[in-house]
N, CA, C and O of each residue as an XYZ file, in Angstrom:
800
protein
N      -6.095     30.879     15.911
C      -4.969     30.371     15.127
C      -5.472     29.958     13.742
O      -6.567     29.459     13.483
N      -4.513     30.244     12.930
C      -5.020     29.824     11.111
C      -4.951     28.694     11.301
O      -4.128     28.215     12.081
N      -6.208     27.665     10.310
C      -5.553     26.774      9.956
C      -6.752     26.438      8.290
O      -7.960     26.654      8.194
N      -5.735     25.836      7.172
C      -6.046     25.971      6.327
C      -7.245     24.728      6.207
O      -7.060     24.025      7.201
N      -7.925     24.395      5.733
C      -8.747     23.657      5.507
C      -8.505     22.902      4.573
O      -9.454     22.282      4.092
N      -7.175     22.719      4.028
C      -6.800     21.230      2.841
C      -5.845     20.941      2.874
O      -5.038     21.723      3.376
N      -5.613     20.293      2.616
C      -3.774     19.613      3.042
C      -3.507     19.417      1.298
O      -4.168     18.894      0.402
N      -1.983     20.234      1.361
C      -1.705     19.670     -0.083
C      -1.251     18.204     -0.622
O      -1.444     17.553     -1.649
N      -0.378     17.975      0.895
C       0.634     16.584      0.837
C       0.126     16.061      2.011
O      -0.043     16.844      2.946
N      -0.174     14.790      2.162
C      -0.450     13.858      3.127
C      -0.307     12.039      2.602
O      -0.559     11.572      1.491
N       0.198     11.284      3.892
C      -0.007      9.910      3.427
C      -1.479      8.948      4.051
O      -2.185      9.491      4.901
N      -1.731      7.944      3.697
C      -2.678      7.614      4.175
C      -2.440      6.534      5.343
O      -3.297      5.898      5.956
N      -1.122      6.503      5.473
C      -0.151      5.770      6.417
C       0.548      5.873      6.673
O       1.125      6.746      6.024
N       1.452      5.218      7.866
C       3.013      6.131      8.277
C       3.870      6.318      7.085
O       4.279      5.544      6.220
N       4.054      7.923      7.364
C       4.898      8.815      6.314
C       6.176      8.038      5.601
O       6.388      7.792      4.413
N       6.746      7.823      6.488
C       8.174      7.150      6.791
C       8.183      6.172      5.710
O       8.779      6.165      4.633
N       7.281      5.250      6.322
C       7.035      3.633      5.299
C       6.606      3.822      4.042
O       6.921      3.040      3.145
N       5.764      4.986      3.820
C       5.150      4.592      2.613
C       6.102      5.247      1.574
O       6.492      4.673      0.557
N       6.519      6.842      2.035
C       7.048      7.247      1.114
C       8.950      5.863      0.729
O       9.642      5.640     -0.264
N       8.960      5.503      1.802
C      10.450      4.577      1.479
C       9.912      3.668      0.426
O      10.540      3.645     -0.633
N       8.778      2.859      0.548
C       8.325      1.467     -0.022
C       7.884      2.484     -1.488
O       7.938      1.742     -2.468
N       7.510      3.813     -1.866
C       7.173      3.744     -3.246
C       8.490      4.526     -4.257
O       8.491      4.524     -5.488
N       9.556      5.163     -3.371
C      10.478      5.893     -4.095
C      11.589      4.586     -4.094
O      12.643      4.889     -4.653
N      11.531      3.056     -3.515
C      12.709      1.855     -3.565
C      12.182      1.672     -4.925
O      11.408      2.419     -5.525
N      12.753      0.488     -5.356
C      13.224     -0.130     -6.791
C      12.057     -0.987     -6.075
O      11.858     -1.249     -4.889
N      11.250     -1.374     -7.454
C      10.092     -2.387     -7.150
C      10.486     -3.890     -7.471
O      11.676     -4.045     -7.745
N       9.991     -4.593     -7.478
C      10.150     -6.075     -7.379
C       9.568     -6.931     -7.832
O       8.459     -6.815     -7.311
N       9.531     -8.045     -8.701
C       8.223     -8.990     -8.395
C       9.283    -10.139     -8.500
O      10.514    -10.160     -8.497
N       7.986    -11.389     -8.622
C       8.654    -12.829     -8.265
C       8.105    -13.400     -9.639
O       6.889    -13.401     -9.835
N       9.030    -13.908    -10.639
C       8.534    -14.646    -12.003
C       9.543    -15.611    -11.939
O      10.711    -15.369    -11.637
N       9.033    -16.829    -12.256
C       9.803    -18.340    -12.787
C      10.298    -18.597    -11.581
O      10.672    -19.769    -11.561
N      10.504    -17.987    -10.424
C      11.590    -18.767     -9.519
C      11.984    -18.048     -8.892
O      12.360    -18.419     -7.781
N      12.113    -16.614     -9.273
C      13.469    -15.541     -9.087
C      12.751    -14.322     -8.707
O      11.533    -14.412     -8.865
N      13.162    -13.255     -8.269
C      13.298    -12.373     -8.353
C      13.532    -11.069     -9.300
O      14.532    -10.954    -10.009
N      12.943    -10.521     -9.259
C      13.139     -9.599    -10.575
C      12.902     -7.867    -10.132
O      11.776     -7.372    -10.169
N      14.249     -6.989     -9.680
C      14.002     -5.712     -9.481
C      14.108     -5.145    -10.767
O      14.665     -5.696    -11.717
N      13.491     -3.879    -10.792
C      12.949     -2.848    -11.465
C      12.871     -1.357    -10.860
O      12.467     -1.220     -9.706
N      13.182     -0.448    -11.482
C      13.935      0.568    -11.374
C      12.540      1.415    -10.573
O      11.582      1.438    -11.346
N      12.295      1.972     -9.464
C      11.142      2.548     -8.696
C      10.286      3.151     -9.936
O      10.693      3.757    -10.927
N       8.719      2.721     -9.485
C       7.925      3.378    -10.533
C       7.514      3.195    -11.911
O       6.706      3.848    -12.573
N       8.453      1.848    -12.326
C       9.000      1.887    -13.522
C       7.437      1.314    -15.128
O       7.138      1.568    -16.295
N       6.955      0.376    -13.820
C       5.621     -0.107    -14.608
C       4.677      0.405    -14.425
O       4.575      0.355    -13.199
N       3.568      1.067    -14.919
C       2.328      1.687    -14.542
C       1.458      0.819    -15.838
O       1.708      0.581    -17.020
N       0.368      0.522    -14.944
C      -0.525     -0.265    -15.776
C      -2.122      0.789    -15.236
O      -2.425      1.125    -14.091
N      -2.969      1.116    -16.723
C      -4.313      1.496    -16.283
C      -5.178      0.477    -15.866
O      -4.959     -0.705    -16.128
N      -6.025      0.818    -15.310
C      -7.211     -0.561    -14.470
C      -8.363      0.294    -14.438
O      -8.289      1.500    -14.198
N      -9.026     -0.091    -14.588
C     -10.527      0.552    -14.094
C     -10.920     -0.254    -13.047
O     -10.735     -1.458    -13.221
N     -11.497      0.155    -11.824
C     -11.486     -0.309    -10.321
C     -13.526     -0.034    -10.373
O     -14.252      0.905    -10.700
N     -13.726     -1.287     -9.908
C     -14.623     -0.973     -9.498
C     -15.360      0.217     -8.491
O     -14.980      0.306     -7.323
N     -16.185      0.910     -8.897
C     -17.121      1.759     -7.834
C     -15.927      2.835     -7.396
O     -16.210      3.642     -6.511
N     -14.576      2.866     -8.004
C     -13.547      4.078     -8.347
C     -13.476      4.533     -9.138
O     -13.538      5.761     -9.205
N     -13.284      3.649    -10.277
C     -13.117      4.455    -11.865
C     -11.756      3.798    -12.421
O     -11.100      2.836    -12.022
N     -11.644      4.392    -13.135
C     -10.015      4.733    -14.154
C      -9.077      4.548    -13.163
O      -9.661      4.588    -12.080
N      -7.840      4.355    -13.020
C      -6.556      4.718    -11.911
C      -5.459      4.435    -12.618
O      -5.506      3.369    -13.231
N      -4.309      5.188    -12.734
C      -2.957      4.459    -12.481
C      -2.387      3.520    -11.628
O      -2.023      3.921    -10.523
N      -2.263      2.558    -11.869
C      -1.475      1.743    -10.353
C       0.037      1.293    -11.240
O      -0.056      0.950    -12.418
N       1.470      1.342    -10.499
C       2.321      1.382    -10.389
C       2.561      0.217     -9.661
O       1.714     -0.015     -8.798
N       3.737     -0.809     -9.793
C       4.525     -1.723     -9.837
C       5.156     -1.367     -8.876
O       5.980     -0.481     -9.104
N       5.006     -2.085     -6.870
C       5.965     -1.811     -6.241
C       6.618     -3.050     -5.254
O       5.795     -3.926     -4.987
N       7.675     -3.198     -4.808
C       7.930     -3.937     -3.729
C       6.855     -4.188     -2.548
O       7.140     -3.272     -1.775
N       5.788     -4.896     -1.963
C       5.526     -5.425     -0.816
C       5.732     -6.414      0.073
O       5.999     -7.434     -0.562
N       5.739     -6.643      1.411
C       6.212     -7.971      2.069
C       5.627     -9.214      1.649
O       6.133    -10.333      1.559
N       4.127     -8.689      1.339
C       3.202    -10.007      1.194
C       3.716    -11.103      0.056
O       3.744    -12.334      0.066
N       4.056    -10.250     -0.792
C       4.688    -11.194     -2.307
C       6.145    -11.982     -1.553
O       6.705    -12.912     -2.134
N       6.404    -11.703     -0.840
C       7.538    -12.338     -0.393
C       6.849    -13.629      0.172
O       6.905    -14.658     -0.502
N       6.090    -13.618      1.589
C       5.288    -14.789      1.714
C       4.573    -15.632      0.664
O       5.064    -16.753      0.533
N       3.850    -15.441      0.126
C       2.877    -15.962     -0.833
C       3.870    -16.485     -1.876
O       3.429    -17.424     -2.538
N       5.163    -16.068     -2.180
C       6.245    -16.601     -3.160
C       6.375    -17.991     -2.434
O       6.255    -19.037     -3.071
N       6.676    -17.967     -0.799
C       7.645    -19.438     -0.360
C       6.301    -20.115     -0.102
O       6.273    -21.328     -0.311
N       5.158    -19.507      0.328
C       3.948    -20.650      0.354
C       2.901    -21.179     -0.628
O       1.851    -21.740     -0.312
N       3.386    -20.892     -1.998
C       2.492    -21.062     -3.123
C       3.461    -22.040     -4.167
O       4.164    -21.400     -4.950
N       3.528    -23.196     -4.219
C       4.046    -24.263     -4.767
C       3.552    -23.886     -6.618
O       2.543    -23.912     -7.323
N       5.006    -23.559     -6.725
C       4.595    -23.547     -8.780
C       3.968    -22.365     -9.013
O       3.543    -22.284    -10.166
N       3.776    -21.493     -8.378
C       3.110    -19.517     -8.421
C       4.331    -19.218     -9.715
O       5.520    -19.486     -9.543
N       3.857    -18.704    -10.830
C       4.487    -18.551    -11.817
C       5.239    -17.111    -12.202
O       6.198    -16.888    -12.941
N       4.146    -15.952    -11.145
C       4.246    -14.952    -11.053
C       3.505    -14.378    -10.001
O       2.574    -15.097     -9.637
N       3.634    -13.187     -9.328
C       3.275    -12.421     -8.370
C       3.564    -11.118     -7.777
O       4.330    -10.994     -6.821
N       2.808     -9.914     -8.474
C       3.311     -8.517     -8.534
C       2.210     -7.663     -7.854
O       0.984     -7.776     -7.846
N       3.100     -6.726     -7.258
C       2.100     -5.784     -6.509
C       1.953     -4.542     -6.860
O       2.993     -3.884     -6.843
N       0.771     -3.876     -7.248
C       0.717     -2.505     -7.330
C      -0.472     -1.933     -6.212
O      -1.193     -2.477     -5.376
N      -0.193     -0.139     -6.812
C      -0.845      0.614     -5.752
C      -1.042      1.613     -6.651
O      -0.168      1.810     -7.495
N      -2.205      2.404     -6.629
C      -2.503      3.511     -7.313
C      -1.987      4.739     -6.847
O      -1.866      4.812     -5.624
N      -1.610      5.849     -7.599
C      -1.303      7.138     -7.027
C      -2.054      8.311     -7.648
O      -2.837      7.884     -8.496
N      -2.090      9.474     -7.543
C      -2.387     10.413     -8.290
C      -1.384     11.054     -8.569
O      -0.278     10.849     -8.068
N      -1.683     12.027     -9.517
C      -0.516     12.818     -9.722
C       0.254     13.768     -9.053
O       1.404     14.107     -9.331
N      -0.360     14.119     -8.276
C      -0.340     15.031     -7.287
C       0.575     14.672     -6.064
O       1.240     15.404     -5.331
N       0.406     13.382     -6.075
C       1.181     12.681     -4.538
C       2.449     12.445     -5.351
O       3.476     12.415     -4.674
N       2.575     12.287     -6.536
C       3.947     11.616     -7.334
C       4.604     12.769     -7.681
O       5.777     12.586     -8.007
N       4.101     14.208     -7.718
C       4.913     15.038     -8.076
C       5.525     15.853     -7.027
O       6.354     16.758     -7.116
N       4.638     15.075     -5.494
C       5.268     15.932     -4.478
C       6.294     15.084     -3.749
O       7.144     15.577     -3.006
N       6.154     13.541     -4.043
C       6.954     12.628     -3.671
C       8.309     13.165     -4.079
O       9.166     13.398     -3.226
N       8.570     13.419     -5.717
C       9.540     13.336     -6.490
C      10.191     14.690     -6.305
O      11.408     14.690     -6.487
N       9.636     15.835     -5.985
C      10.165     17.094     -5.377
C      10.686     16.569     -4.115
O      11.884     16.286     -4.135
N      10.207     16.424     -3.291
C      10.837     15.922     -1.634
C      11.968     15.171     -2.243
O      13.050     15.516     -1.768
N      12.042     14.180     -3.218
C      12.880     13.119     -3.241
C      13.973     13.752     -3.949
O      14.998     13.254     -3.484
N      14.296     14.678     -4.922
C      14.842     15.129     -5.386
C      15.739     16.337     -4.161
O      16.875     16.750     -4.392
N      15.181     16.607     -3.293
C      15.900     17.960     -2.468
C      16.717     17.254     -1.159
O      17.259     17.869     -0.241
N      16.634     15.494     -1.376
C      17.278     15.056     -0.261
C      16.194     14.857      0.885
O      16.675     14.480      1.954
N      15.033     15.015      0.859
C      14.061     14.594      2.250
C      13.538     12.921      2.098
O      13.047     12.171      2.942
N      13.799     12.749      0.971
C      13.394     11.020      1.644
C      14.662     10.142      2.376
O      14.550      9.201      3.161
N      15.943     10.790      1.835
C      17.027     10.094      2.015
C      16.969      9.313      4.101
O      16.447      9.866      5.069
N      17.497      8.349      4.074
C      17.554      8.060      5.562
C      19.384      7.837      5.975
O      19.987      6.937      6.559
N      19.691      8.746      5.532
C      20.903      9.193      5.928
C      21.262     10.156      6.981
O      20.543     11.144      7.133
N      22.218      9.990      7.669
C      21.674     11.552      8.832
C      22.843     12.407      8.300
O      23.949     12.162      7.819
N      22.053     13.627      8.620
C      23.059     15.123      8.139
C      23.392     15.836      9.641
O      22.807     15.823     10.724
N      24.061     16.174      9.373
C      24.165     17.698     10.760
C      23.533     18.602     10.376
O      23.763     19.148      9.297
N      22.719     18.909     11.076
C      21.879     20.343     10.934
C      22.149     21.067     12.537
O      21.529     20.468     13.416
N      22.798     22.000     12.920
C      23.095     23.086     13.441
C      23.441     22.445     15.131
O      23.078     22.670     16.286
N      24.602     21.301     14.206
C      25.214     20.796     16.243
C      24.217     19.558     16.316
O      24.725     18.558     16.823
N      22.876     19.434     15.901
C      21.984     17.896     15.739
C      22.391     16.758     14.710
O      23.001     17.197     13.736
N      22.245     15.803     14.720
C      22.137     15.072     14.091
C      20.433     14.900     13.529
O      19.524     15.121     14.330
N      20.164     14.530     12.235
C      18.600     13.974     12.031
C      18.644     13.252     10.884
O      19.582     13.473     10.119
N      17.937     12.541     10.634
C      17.533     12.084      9.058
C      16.246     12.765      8.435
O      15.312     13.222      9.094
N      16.339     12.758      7.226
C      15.877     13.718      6.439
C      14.314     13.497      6.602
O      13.554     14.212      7.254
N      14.031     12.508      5.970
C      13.036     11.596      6.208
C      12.064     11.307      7.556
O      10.840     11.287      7.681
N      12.985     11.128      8.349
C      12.197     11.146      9.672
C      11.548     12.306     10.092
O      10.340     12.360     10.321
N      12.786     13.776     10.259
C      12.251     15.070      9.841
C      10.728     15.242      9.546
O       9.846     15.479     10.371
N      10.585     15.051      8.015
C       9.747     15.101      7.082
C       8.540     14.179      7.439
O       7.524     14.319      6.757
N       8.547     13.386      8.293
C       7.475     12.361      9.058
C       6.741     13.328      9.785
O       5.525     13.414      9.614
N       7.600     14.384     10.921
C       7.171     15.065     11.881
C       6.431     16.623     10.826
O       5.635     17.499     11.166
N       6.804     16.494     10.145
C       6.225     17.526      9.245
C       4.867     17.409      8.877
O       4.014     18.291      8.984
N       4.693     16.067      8.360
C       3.818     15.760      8.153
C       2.270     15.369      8.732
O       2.406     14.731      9.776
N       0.629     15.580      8.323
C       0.105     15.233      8.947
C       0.391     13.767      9.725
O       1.389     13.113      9.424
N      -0.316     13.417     10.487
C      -0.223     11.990     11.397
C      -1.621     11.180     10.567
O      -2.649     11.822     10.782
N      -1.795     10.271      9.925
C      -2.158     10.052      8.708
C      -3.884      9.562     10.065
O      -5.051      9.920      9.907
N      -3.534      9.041     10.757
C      -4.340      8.440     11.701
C      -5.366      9.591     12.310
O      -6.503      9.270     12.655
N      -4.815     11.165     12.435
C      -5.613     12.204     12.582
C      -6.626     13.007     10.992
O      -7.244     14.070     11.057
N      -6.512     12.106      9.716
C      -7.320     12.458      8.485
C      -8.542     11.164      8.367
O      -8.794     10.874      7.197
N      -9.171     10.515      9.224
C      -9.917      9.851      9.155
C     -11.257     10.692      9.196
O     -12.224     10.217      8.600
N     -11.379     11.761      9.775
C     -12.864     12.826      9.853
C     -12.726     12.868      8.551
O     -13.485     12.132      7.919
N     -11.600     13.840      7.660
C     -11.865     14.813      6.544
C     -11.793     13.415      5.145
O     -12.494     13.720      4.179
N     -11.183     12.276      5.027
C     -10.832     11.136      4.124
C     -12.187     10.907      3.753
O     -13.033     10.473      4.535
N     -12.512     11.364      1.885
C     -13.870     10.496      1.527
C     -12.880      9.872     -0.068
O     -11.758      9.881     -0.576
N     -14.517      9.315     -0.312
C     -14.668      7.990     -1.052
C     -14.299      6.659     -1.242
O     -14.754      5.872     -0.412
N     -13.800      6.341     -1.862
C     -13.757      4.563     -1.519
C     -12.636      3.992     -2.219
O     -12.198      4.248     -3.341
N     -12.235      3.125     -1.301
C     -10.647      2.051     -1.963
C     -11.450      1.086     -3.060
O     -12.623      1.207     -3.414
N     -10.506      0.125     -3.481
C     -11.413     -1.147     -4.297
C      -9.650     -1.631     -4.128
O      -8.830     -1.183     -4.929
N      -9.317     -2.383     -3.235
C      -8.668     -3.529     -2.985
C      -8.701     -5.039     -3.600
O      -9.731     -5.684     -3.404
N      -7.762     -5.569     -4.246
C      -7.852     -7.261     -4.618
C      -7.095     -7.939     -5.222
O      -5.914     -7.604     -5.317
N      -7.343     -8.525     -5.515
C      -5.909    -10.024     -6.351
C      -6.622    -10.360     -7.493
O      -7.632    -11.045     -7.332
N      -6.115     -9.815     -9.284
C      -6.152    -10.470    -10.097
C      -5.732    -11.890    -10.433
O      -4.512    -12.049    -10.403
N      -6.298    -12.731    -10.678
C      -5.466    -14.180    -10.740
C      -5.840    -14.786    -11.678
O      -7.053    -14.939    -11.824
N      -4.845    -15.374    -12.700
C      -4.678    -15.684    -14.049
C      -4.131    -16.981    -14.073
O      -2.906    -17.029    -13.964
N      -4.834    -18.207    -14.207
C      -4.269    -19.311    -14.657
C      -4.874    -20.497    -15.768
O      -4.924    -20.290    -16.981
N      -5.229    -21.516    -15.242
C      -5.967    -22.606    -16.127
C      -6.874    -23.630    -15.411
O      -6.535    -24.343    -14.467
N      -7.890    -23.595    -15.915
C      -8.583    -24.573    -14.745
C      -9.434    -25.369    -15.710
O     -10.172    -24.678    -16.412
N      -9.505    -27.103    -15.950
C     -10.360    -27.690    -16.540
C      -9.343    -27.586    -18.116
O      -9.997    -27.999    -19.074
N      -8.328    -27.253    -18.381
C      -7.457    -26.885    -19.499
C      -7.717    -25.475    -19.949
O      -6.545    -25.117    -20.069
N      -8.398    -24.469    -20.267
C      -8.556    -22.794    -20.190
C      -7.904    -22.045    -19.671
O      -7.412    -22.612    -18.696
N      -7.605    -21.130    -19.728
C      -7.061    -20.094    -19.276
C      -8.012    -19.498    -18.683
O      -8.965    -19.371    -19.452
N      -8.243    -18.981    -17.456
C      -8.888    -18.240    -16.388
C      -8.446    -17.162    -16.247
O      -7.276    -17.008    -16.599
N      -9.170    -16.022    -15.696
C      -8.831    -14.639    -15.308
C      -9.859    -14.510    -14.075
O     -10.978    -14.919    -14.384
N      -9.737    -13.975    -12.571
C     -10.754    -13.724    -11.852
C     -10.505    -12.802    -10.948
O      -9.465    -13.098    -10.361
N     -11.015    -11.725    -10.519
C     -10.475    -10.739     -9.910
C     -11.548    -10.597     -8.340
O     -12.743    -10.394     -8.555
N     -11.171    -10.688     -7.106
C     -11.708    -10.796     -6.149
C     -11.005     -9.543     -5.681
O      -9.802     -9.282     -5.668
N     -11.986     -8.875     -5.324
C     -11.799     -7.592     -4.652
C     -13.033     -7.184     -3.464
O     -14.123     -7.747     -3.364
N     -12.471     -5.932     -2.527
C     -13.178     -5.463     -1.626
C     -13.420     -4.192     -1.840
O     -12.410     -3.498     -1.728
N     -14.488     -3.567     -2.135
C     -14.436     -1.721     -1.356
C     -15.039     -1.291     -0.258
O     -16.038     -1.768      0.280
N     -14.405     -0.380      0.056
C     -14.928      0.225      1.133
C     -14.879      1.637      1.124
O     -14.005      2.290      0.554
N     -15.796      2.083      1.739
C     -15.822      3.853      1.756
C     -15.307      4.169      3.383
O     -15.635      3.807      4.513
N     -14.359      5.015      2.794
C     -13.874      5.811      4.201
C     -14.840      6.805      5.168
O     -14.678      7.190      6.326
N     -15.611      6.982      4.466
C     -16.816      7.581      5.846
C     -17.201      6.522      6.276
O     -16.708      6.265      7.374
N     -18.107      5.527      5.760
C     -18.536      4.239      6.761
C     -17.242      3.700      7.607
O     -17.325      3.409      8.800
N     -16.386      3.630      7.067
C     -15.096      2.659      8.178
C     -14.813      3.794      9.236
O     -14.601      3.172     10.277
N     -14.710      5.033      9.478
C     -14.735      6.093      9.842
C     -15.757      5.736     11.464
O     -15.649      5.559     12.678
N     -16.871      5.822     10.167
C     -18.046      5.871     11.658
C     -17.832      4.400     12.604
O     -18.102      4.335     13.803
N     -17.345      3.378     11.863
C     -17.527      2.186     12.480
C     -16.129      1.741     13.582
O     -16.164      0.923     14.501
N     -14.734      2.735     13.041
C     -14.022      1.887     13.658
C     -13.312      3.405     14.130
O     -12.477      3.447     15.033
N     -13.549      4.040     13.745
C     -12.622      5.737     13.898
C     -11.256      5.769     12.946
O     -10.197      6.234     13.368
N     -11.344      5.457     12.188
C      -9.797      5.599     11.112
C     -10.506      5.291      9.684
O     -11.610      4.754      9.595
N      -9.870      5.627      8.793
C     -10.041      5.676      7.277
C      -9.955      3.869      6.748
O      -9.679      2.830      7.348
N     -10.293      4.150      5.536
C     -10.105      2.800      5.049
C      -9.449      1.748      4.818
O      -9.702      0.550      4.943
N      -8.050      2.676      4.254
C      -6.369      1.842      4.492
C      -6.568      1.250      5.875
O      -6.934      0.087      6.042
N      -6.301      2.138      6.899
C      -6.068      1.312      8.027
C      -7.309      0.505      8.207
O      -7.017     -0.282      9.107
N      -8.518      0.280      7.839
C      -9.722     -0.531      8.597
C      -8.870     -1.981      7.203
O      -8.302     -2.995      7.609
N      -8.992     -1.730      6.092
C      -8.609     -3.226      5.591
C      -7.789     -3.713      5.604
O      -7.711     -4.728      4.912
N      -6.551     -3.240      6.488
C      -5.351     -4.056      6.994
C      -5.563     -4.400      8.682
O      -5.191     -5.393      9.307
N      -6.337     -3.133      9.181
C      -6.352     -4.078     10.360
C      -7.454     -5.232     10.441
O      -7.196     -6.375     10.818
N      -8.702     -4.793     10.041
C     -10.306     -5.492     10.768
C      -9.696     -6.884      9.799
O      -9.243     -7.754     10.542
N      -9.640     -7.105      8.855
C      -9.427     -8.720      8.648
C      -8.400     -9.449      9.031
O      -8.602    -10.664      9.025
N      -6.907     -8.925      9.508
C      -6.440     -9.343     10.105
C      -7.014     -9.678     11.621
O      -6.754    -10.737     12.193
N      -7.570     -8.963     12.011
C      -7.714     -9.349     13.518
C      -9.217    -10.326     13.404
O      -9.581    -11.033     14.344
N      -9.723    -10.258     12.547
C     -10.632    -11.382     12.266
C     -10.188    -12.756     11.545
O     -10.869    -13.781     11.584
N      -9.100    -12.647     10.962
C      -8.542    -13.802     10.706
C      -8.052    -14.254     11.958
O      -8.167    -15.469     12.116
N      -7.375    -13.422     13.187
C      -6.534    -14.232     14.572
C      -7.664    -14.171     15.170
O      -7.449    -14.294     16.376
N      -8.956    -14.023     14.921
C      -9.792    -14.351     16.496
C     -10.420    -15.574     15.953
O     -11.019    -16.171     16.848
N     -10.514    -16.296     14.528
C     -11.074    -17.180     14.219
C     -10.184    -18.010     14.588
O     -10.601    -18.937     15.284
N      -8.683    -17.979     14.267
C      -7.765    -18.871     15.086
C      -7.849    -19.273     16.276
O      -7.972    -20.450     16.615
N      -7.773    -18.063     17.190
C      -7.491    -18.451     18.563
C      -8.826    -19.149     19.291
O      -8.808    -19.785     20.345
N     -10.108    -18.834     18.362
C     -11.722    -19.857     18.699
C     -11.363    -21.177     18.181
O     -12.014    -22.164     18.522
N     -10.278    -21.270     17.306
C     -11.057    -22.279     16.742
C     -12.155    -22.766     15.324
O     -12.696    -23.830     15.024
N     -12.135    -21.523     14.757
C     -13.235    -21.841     13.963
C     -12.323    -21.456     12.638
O     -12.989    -21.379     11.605
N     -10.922    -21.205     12.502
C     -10.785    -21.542     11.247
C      -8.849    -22.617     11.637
O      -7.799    -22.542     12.275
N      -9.696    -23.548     10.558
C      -8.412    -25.067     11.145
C      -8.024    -25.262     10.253
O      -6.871    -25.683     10.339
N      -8.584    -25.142      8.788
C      -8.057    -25.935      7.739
C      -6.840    -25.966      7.165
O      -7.012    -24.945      6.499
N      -5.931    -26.249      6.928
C      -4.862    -26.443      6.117
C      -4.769    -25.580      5.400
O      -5.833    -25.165      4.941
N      -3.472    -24.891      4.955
C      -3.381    -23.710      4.015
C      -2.557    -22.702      3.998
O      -1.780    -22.752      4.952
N      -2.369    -21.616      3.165
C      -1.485    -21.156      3.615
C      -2.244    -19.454      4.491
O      -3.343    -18.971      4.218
N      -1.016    -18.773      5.745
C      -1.456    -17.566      6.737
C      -0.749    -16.997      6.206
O       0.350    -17.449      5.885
N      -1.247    -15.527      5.873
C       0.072    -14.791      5.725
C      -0.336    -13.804      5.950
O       0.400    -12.818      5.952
């Protein structure tokens, strides 16, 4: 049986979620409020450590929602994610022909949604952990005043998807959302982290 050796279109997480969370209207939290913005709409360059150069784009995540009600006086709080061009021009074709929509159509006596469809189409993001190289650079810019100054400090993680690969069997996305979460709940449930603060 053929099979090609590159994938043109793939996500690095469920299809479904990611493509919904980057083609919605993005969001952030300034002064108090809420503030949507038209999908896509901000792109800021960054140079990422031990990555390089990137586009990252302005989008809606859950976390800014938490960190808004548990951060007393947070003045601002915005999330981006990098893309290439390549994933944005195949996003915006799909999105344009009606496949992201989550509306259901009749197709021949079935019912389906377009989107979901287009999930099953897609690789299973959890089966590209062999072929996935080089490395994320994950983190939180944070900008305030400390001592009267203005501060800037950027705490970040990378990781290379072959090492998380060999260590846990999945790519990098999934190792830095799961392995510190589940190391943050096993320090809980020991005991060894108590202090006051905010979980999210």
């Amino acid at each position: 049986q053929w099979r090609r050796s590159w994938i043109p279109f793939a996500t690095n997480f469920n299809p479904e979620i990611n493509l919904r969370e980057v083609s919605a209207p993005g969001s952030y939290w300034e002064n108090g409020h809420w503030v949507e913005i038209p999908a896509m709409s901000i792109k800021r360059e960054y140079e990422f450590d031990q990555v390089g150069k990137k586009d990252m784009y302005l989008l809606h995540h859950e976390e800014i929602e938490s960190l808004a009600k548990t951060i007393p006086g947070v003045e601002r709080i915005r999330f981006f994610m990098t893309f290439g061009q390549s994933y944005l021009t195949h996003m915006n074709c799909l999105e344009n022909v009606g496949m992201l929509s989550t509306e259901p159509i009749d197709f021949e006596g079935q019912k389906i949604v377009p989107i979901q469809f287009l999930k099953a189409l897609l690789p299973d993001p959890a089966s590209l952990g062999p072929r996935t190289v080089g490395k994320t650079n994950i983190g939180c810019i944070f900008t305030g005043k400390k001592d009267g100054k203005e501060k800037t400090a950027y705490i970040y993680n990378v990781c290379d998807h072959q090492e998380c690969y060999k260590e846990v069997g999945s790519q990098a996305i999934s190792y830095t959302t799961g392995v510190p979460a589940m190391i943050g709940a096993m320090m809980l449930v020991t005991g060894k982290w108590k202090k006051p603060g905010v979980f999210t």
